[in-house]
C-alpha positions in Angstrom: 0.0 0.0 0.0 3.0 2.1 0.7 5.0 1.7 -2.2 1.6 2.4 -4.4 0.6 5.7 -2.3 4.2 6.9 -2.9 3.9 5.7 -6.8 1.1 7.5 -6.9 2.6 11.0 -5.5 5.3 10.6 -8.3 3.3 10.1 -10.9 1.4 13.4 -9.7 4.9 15.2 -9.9 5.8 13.9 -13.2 2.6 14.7 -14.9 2.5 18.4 -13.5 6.3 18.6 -14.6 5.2 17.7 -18.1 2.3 19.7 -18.2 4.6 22.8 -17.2 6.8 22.1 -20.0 4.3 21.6 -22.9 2.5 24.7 -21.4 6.0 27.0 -21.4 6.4 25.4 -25.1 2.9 26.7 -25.9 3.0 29.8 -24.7 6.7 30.5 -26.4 5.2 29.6 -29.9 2.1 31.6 -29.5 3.9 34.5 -28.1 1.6 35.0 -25.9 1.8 34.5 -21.9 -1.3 32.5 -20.7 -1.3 34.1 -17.4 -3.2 37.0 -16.2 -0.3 38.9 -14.6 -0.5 42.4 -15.9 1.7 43.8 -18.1 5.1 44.8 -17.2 4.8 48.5 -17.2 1.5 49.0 -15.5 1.9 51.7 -12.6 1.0 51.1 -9.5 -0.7 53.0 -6.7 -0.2 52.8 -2.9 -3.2 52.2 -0.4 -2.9 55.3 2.0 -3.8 52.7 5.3 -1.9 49.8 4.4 1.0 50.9 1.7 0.3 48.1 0.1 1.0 48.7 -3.9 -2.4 47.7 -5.9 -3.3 47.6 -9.7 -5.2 50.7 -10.0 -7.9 48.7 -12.6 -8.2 46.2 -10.1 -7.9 47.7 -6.5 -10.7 49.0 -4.6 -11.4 53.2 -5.0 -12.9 56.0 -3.3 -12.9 59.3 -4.7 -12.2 62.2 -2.3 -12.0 65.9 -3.5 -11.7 64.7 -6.4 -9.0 62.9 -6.3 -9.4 59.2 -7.0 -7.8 56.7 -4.3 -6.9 53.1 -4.1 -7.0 50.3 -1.8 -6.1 47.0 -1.5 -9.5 45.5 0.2 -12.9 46.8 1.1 -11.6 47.4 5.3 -8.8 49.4 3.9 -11.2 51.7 2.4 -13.5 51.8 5.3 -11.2 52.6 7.8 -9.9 55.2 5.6 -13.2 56.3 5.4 -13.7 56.4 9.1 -10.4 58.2 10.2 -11.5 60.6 8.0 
């Protein structure tokens, strides 16, 4: 039982090593990554509570004074909101 539960955990290695590799293959002949990391030169803004650096497409925002802010998570923004 042993020797087939440890079998088993290497085949799961293998196969996700392989699948890596044909995946890396794909993705160099399309040119294309298949991830959806954003691109290299997006800038990013920091959440005034945390510091944390967000996406500004993706991060939370609040507009104050017109300015537009950014946050990492919906309690960032509210306790912004209520120091404020």
């Amino acid at each position: 039982m042993l020797r087939f539960a440890l079998f088993l955990i290497l085949a799961v290695f293998v196969a996700r090593a392989f699948w890596r590799l044909v995946d890396g293959i794909i993705e160099g002949v399309s040119g294309q990554p298949r991830s959806n990391a954003p691109a290299r030169s997006v800038q990013m803004a920091r959440d005034p509570v945390c510091g944390t650096y967000v996406i500004p497409d993706r991060a939370v925002t609040l507009t104050v004074g017109g300015r537009q802010l950014f946050f990492c998570s919906p309690s960032c923004r509210d306790k912004y909101r209520a120091a404020s």
